[in-house]
C-alpha positions in Angstrom: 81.7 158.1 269.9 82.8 154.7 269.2 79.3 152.4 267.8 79.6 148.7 269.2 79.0 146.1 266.0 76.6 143.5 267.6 77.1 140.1 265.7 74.7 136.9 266.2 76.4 134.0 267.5 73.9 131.8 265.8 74.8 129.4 262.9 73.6 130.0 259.0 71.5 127.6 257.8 72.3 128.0 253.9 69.9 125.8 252.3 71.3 124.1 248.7 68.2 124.0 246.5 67.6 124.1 243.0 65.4 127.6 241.8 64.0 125.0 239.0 64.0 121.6 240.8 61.9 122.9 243.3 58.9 123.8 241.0 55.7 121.6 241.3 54.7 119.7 237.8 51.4 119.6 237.0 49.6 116.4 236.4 47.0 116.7 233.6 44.2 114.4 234.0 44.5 112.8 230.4 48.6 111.5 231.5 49.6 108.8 233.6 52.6 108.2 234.9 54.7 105.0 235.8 57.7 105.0 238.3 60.8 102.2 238.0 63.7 102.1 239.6 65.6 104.1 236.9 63.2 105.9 234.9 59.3 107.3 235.0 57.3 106.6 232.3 54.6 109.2 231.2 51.9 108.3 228.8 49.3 110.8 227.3 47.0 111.1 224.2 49.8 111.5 222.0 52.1 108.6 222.8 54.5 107.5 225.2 58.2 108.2 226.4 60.4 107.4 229.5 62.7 110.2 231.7 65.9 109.2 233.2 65.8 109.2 236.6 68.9 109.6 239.0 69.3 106.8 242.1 69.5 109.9 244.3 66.2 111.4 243.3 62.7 111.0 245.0 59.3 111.7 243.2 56.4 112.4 245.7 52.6 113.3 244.7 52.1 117.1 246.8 48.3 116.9 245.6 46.9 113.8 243.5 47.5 116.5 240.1 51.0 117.9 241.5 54.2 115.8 241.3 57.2 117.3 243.3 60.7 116.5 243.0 63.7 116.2 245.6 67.5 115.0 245.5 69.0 113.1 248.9 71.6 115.9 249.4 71.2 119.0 247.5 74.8 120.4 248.6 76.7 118.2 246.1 76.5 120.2 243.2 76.0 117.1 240.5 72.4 116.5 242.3 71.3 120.0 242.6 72.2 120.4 238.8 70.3 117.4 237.4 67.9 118.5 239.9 66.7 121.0 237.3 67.3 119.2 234.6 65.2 116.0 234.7 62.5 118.3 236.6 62.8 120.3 232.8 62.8 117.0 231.4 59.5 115.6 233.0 57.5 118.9 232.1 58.7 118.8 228.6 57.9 115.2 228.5 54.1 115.6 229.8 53.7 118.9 227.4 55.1 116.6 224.8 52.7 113.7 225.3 49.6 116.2 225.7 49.6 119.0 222.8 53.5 119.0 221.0 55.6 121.6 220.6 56.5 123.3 217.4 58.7 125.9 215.9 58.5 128.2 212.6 61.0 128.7 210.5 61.1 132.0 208.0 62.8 132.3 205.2 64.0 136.0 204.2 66.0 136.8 200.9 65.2 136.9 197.6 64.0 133.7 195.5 63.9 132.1 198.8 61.7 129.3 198.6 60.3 126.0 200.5 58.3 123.5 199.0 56.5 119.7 200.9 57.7 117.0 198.7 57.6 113.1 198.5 60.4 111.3 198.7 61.5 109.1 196.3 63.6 107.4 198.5 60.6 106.8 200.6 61.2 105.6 204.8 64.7 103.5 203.5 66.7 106.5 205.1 64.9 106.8 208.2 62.8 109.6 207.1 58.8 109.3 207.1 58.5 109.9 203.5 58.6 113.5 203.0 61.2 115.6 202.1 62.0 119.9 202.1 62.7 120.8 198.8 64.4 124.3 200.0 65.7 127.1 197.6 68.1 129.4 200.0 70.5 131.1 197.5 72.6 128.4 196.0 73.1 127.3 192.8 70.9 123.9 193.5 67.9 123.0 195.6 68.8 121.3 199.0 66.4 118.3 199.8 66.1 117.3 203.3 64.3 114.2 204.2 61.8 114.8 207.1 62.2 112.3 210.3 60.1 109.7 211.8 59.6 112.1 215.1 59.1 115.0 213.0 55.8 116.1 210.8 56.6 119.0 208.5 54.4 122.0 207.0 54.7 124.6 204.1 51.9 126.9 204.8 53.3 129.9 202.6 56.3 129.5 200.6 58.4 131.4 202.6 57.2 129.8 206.4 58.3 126.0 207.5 55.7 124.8 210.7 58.3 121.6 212.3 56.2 120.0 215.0 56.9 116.9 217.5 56.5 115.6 220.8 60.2 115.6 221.4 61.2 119.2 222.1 65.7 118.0 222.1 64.8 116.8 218.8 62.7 119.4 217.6 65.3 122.1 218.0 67.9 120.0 216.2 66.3 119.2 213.2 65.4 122.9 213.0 68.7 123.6 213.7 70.0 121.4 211.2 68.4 123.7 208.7 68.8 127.4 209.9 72.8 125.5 209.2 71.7 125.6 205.2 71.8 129.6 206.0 72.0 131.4 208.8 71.3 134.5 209.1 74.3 136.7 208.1 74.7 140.2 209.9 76.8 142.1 207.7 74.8 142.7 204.2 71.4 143.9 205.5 68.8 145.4 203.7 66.7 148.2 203.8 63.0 147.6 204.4 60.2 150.0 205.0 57.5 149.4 207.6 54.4 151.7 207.4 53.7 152.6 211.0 51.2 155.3 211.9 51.1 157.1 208.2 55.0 157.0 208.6 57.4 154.9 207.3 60.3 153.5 209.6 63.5 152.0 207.9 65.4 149.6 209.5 67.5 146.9 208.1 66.8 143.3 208.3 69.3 140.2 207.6 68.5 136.9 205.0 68.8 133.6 205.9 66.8 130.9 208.1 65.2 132.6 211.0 63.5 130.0 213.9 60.6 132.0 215.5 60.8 135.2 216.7 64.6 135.5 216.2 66.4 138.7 215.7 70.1 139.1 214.3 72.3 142.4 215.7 73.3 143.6 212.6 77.1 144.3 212.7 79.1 147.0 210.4 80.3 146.3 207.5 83.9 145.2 207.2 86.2 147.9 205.7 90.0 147.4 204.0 
């Protein structure tokens, strides 16, 4: 018995949207924000920046707190991708301008040490003043001058608190000094974690560690 395949002779409407453009922002009530032509402006307790904006991209208030953004044509595949990236770019902005972001840094390995310095040099190299004075394995200390946009904290020897309203810049500069030394996944050691009147091994990597990162720990090479 032969079954008869019905098919719809209606067209598809495939809609071209953004999964992260699409998202409403919230507005807190402490941030205002100022439209131009080419940019939007968003101002909150802790200072000021601007946004790029697109000539193809529309800002519209859903709710006097929620700010919703759209693109002219979201099948051309240059406006649906800054779509959700200046719709990342506004949120970061406004949690930027409101309470910061900022990262940790760890650093694991022996003699391993961080210390918040002044520096000599003072703001004559762009920094703010400070500098890291960072012992990571080498035969010297590595200074590194702290930026204007940047405000730096030594809470244990071994911890680095980086904090700023610029979240690009942020992980940069953080960045910049995981680059001292990574993490290297070869020569791990052995540590032991007490855990329920039991003790777990398990092996864990030196270097510069930002947050919560982990390092897969890789075999050691063999000739």
């Amino acid at each position: 018995m032969n079954t008869l395949r019905r098919f719809s002779t209606s067209a598809r409407v495939c809609g071209f949207v953004s999964n992260i453009g699409k998202q409403p922002i919230p507005i807190p009530p402490n941030v205002a924000l100022t439209q131009s032509p080419a940019s939007l402006s968003v101002k909150g307790p802790l200072g000021e920046t601007t946004v790029p904006l697109e000539s193809y991209m529309q800002l519209s208030f859903l709710e006097p707190n929620i700010l919703s953004l759209t693109v002219e044509d979201g099948a051309v595949k240059q406006q649906r991708a800054m779509w959700g990236t200046t719709r990342s770019l506004i949120n970061n902005a406004i949690t930027g301008m409101t309470s910061g972001f900022s990262k940790p840094l760890y650093l694991v390995g022996v003699g391993y040490r961080a210390a918040l310095e002044d520096d000599p040099r003072g703001t004559i190299a762009g920094g703010n003043g400070k500098r890291l004075n960072l012992k990571l394995g080498h035969s010297h200390n590595i200074f590194v001058p702290i930026p204007t946009y940047i405000t730096a904290e030594v809470p244990s020897p071994t911890k680095i608190v980086l904090s700023s309203t610029n979240n690009v810049a942020l992980g940069h500069f953080a960045a910049e000094i995981r680059r001292l030394r990574p993490p290297e996944p070869y020569k791990g050691k052995v540590c032991f974690v007490p855990q329920h009147f039991h003790f777990s091994a398990y092996r864990i990597s030196k270097g510069v560690f930002i947050g919560d990162e982990t390092i897969r720990l890789k075999a050691i090479k063999k000739k």
